[in-house]
Residue, then its C-alpha position, 0 to 999 in steps of 0.5 A: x897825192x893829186x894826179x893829173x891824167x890825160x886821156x882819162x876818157x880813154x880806156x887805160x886813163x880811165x882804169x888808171x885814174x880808178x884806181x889811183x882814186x881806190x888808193x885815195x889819191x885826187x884826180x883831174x882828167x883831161x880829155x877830149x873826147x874825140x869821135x875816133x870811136x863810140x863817144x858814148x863809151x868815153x861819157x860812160x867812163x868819166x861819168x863813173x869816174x865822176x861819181x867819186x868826190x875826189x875826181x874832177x875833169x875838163x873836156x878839151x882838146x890837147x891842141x888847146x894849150x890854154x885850156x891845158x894850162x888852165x886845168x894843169x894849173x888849177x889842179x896843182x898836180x904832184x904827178x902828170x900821167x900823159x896818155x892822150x894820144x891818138x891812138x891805133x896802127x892802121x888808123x895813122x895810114x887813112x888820117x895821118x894828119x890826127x897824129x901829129x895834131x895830137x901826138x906831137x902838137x898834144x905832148x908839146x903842149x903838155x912837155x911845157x905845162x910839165x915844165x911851167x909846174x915842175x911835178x915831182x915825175x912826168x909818166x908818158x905812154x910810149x908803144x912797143x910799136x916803136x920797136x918797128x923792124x926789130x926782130x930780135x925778141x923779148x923786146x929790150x928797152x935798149x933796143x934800137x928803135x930807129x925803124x917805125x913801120x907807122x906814123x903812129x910809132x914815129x910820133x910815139x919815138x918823137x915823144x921819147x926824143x921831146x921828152x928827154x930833150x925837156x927832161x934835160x934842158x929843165x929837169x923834169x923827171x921823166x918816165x916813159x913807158x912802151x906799153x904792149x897790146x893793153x886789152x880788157x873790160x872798156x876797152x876799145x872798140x877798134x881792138x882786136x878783142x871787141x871786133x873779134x867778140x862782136x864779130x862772133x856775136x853777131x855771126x859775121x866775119x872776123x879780119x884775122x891778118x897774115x893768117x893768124x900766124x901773128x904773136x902778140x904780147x897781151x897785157x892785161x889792163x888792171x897789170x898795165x894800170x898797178x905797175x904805172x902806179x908803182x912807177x910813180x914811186x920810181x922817180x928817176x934820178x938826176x945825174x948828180x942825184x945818182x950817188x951812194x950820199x943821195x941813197x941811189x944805188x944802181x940797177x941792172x939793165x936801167x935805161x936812166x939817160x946819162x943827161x937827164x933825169x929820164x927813163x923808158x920802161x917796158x910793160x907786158x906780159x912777157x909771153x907772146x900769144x898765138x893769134x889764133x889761140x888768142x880768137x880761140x880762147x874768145x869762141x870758148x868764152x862766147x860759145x861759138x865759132x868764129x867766121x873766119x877771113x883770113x887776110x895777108x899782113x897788113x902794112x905797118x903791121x909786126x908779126x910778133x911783140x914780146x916784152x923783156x919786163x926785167x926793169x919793170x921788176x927790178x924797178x917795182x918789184x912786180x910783173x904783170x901776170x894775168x893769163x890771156x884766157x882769164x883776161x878774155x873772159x872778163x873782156x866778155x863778161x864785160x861785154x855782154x853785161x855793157x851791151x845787153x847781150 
């Protein structure tokens, strides 16, 4: 199978396009290499990446839609995987202006390469960010999700729209996936867990937001990457596809559009953290203390996110599971053997 990924720099494409080249799949990355944060850190990925024969790469901006189109249309592409996005809540309040450029311009770019190719299954990361004000939990992929709280999830929410618009219209079949506070070995450096990890490290102190009374639903990158390949398979019907005569039978609780081969998915690890437990179980990995400064809820910010994973179940037949202590711990073994500390 030969997979085009974008954002193959970043932190989840690059666990993705990994193992995808593990399983024995081609892989094409595009990506851009912004400098949002460490440049050095994206080279270092591809550069390992790089080193199988079957991975091969373009650097370049998603705006540059003829240079997509080129990469897109040398590497003839059974599936698309779109991660590229610029990414981070509080970032989308000092820049705004990057989201729309990437996230709107960036996936338009890539909806019309999808469209000109026609790939057996478009995949495009969503954010349970979309969820905004909801406060009805687990999070369902059947929730409204008409309250984003940031740009960042309003151009997310516009990407579900864009996409389903182009699934109708030209028949791509469509999966998108809302994705819940992803952490683990390569991860990004304005995360949570590598500030808090530096932080303590370093002896300086660690912003923890509305007193650390917050919840979050971590999820462990390997889980995230395994179920988006097994979502590969998953190609959502279109309408007229979905009869006994095409072998479909119906699934409990999917969220297959009635106008267009198109689905959204969670994928979490179905149990909210305690912040606070979250920094605890880093200070026992690390050895010491945090310095902790305790600050207010910050704008745009949830209190909590919790993901109702059943579709992903029903659909795969697997769920992310990794315990958050035992994914800390490789985040910190990663973190010291990547910077010698």
């Amino acid at each position: 199978m030969r997979v085009f990924i974008t954002g193959s720099a970043g932190f989840i494409g690059f666990h993705l396009a990994r193992l995808l080249l593990q399983q024995g799949h081609s892989v094409h990355g595009f990506d851009g290499l912004t400098d949002y944060y460490d440049v050095r850190l994206k080279q270092r990925r591809h550069a390992l990446l790089r080193e199988h024969p079957n991975f091969t790469a373009t650097e370049a901006m998603l705006e540059d839609a003829p240079a997509l189109q080129k990469a897109a249309q040398a590497a003839q592409p059974d599936v698309i995987v779109h991660l590229a996005a610029q990414a981070g809540v509080r970032y989308s309040l000092e820049n705004p202006r990057a989201y729309i450029d990437a996230n709107l311009v960036g996936t338009f770019n890539v909806l019309e390469v999808a469209r000109a190719l026609k790939p057996r299954h478009l995949l495009m990361a969503s954010t349970s960010s979309v969820y905004g004000a909801n406060s009805e939990m687990p999070f369902g992929e059947q929730q409204k999700t008409d309250w984003p709280l940031t740009l960042y999830a309003a151009t997310k929410k516009a990407n579900e729209a864009m996409s389903h618009a182009w699934a109708h219209i030209h028949g791509v079949p469509t999966t998108m996936f809302r994705f819940f506070t992803v952490y683990g070995p390569w991860g990004r450096p304005d995360m949570a867990l590598f500030k808090f990890t530096r932080g303590i490290l370093e002896g300086t102190p660690i912003d923890i937001y509305n007193h650390g009374d917050m919840w979050r639903d971590f999820t462990y990158v390997d889980d995230l990457v395994r179920a988006i390949g097994l979502l590969i398979d998953a190609v959502p019907p279109a309408p007229g596809e979905r009869t006994p005569e095409h072998g479909w039978q119906p699934i409990e609780g999917d969220t297959l559009s009635p106008a267009a081969p198109w689905r959204v998915v969670n994928i979490g690890n179905s149990d909210k953290v305690r912040l606070l437990d979250f920094v605890e179980a880093i200070e026992a990995e690390v050895g010491q203390r945090a310095v902790r400064k305790l600050l207010p809820l910050q704008t745009g910010d949830v209190p909590a996110t919790w993901a109702d994973c059943s579709l992903l179940q029903r659909l795969t037949g697997y769920r992310p599971h990794t315990p958050f202590r035992q994914g800390v711990a490789a985040f910190v073994r990663w973190y010291r053997d990547y910077h010698g500390v």
